[in-house]
C-alpha positions in Angstrom: -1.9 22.2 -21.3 -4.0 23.3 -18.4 -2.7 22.6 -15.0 -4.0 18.9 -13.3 -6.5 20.4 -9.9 -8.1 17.9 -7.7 -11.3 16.6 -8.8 -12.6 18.1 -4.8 -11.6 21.7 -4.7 -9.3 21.9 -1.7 -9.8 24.6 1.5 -8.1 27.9 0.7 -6.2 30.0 3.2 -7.3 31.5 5.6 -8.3 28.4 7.0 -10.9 28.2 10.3 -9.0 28.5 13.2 -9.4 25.2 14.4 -8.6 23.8 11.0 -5.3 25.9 11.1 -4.7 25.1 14.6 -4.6 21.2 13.5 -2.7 22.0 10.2 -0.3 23.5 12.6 0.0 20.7 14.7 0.2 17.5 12.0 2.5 20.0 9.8 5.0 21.5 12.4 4.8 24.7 10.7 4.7 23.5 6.7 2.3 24.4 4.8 -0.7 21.7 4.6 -0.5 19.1 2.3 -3.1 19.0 -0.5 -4.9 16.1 0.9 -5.5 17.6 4.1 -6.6 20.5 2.8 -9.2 18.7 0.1 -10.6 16.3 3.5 -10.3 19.5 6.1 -13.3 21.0 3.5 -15.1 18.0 4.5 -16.2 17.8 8.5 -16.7 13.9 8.9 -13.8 12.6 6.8 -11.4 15.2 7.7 -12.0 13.7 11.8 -11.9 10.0 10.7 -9.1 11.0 8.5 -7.3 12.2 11.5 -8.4 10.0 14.2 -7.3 6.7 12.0 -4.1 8.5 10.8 -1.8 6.7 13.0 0.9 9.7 12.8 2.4 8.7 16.5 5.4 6.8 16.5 4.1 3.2 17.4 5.9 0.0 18.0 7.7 0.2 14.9 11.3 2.4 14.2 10.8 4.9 11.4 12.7 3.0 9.5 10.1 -0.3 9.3 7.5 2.4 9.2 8.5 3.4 6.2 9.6 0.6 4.1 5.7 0.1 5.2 4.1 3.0 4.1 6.5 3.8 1.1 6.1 0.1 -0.2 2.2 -0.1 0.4 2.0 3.3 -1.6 4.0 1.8 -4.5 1.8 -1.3 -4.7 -0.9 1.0 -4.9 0.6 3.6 -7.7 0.3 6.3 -5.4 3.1 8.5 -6.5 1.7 11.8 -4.4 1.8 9.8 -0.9 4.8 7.4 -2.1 6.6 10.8 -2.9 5.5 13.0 0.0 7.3 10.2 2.3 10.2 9.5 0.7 11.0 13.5 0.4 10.1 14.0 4.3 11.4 10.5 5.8 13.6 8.4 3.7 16.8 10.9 5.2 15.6 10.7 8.9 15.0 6.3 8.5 18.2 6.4 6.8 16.5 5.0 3.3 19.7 4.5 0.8 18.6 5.7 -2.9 18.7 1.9 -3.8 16.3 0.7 -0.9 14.1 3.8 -2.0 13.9 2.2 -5.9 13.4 -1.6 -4.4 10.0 0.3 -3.0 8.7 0.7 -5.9 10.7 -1.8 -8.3 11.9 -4.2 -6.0 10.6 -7.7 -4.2 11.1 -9.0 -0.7 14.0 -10.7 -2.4 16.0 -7.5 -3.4 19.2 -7.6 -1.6 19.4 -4.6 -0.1 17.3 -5.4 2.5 18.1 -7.2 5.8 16.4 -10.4 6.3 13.7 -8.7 8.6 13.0 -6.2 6.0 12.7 -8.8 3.5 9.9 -10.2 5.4 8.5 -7.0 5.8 8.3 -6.6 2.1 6.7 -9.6 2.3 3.9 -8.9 4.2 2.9 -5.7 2.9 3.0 -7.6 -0.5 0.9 -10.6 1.4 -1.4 -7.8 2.5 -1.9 -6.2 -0.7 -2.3 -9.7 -2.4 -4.5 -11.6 -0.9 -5.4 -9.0 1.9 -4.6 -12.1 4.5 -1.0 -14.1 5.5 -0.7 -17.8 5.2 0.5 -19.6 8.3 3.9 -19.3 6.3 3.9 -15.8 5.9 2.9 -15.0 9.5 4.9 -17.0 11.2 8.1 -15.6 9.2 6.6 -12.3 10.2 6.5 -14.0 14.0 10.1 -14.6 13.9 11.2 -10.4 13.4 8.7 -8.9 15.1 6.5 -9.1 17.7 2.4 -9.1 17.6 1.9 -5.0 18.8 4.4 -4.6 15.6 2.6 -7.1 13.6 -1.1 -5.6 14.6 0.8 -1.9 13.2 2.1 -3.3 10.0 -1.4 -4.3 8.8 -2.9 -1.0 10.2 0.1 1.1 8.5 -1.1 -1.1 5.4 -4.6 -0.9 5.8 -4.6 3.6 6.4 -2.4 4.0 3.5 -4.2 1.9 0.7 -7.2 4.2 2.1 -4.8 7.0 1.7 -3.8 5.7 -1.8 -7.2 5.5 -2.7 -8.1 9.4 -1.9 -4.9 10.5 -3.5 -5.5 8.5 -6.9 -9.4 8.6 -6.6 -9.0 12.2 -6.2 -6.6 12.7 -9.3 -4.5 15.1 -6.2 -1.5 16.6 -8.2 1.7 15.9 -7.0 3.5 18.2 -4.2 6.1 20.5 -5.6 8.6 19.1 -3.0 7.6 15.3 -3.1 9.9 12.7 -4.8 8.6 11.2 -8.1 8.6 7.4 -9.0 12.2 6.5 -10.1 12.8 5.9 -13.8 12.7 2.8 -14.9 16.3 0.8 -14.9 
């Protein structure tokens, strides 16, 4: 069985300097993911990539940021960005194993999430839906967090379906060190 490549050949090292330079800086010293390296080949998407990238910390903790990301990447089957989070972030936003499972196999009803996070499951679900909230479902979102959070979880929502999109339009094989989906129970 020959190996799964990307169906855009990625940039091979060395890189530009100025590519490197901004590997160096979104990496912190890791070598760059295959994604980056497939949109750095490309001028245009590569600085929308980054510009819309929302890699800052925002008005959310790591912790909402992720049950964000990692739950809009399940929706989407994106196992390569799904997995490339979990492995990097689920230890530093304190993700349990079974919050990282309710992710991808879970509902905003799973109990091992606190009532906020419930209704953050929500609305990334809402989002992915019906790409809108009902009065309902925003004003439960109203009650746990305020609107520069609220304006963050529809961007988080919004750059990773994009991302989701790239990584599965793209066929990207997944990265040695990134989690993979959990089994089915």
């Amino acid at each position: 069985m020959s190996p799964v490549t990307a169906r855009i050949a990625p940039l091979t090292p060395p890189y530009p300097p100025e590519i490197q330079a901004q590997f160096d800086r979104i990496m912190r010293g890791a070598p760059p993911l295959l994604l980056f390296r497939v949109m750095a080949g490309h001028t245009r998407a590569w600085d929308k990539f980054r510009a819309g990238g929302l890699l800052d910390p925002g008005p959310l903790s790591l912790r909402q940021r992720e049950i964000v990301i990692d739950r809009t990447c399940a929706l989407n089957k994106c196992e390569y960005e799904w997995g490339v989070h979990v492995a990097v972030f689920a230890g530093p936003a304190k993700l349990t194993e079974e919050e990282v499972r309710a992710t991808v196999q879970g509902d905003a009803a799973s109990s091992c999430w606190s009532p906020a996070e419930q209704t953050l499951i929500a609305a990334v679900d809402a989002l992915h839906h019906s790409a809108t909230f009902d009065d309902a479902e925003f004003a439960a979102l109203s009650a746990h967090y305020d609107e520069a959070q609220i304006l963050e979880i529809m961007l988080l929502c919004g750059f990773y379906r994009t991302v989701s999109y790239l990584a599965n339009g793209l066929r990207l094989p997944l990265e040695e060190t990134a989690a993979r989906f959990p089994a089915p129970l």
